[in-house]
Steps between C-alpha positions, in 0.01 A plus 500: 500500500338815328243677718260591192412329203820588257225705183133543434420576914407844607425587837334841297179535294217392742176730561206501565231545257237858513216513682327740356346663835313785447160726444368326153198694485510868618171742588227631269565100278238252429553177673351176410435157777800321594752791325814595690506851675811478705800266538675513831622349769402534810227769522596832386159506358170409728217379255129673525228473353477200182774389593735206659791419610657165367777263619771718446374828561396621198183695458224401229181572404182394570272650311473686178607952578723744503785458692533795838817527704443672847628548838305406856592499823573134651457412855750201630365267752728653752330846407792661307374661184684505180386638149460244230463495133184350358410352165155469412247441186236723483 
C-alpha cells in the first residue's frame, strides 16, 4: 500500500501570508482619526499622546496632528526602568 497519494500531493508550497508589521506613518506627517501609525506585535512602540492601542497592538490615532516619535523613561511595577519608544499626535 503506497504511503502518499501516487501524483498531484506535495508535502511543499505552504506559507504563510505577510503581515505587513511596521511604522506606516513616520515623524514630521499629518495624521488623520482612526489612521494607522504603527503595526506591530507586541509593543515595540508605547502609544502617547492621541493615541491608542487596539486589539492587536497596533497604534492609531485619535485625533487629527502631526505624528512625533520619542523616547521616555518607563518605570516597571517592580521598579526596573527601561526606555521606551513613544508615538504621539500633536
Amino acid at each position: 500500500m503506497a504511503k502518499t497519494k501516487a501524483a498531484g500531493s506535495t508535502t511543499l508550497g505552504r506559507d504563510s501570508l505577510p503581515k505587513y508589521l511596521g511604522v506606516k506613518l513616520s515623524d514630521g506627517q499629518k495624521a488623520q482619526p482612526g489612521m494607522v501609525l504603527v503595526r506591530q506585535r507586541g509593543t515595540q512602540f508605547f502609544p502617547g499622546k492621541n493615541v491608542k492601542r487596539g486589539g492587536d497592538d497596533t497604534l492609531y490615532a485619535l485625533k487629527e496632528g502631526v505624528v512625533k516619535f520619542s523616547t521616555k523613561r518607563k518605570t516597571s511595577f517592580n521598579h526596573s526602568q527601561r526606555i521606551v519608544k513613544m508615538v504621539s499626535v500633536v
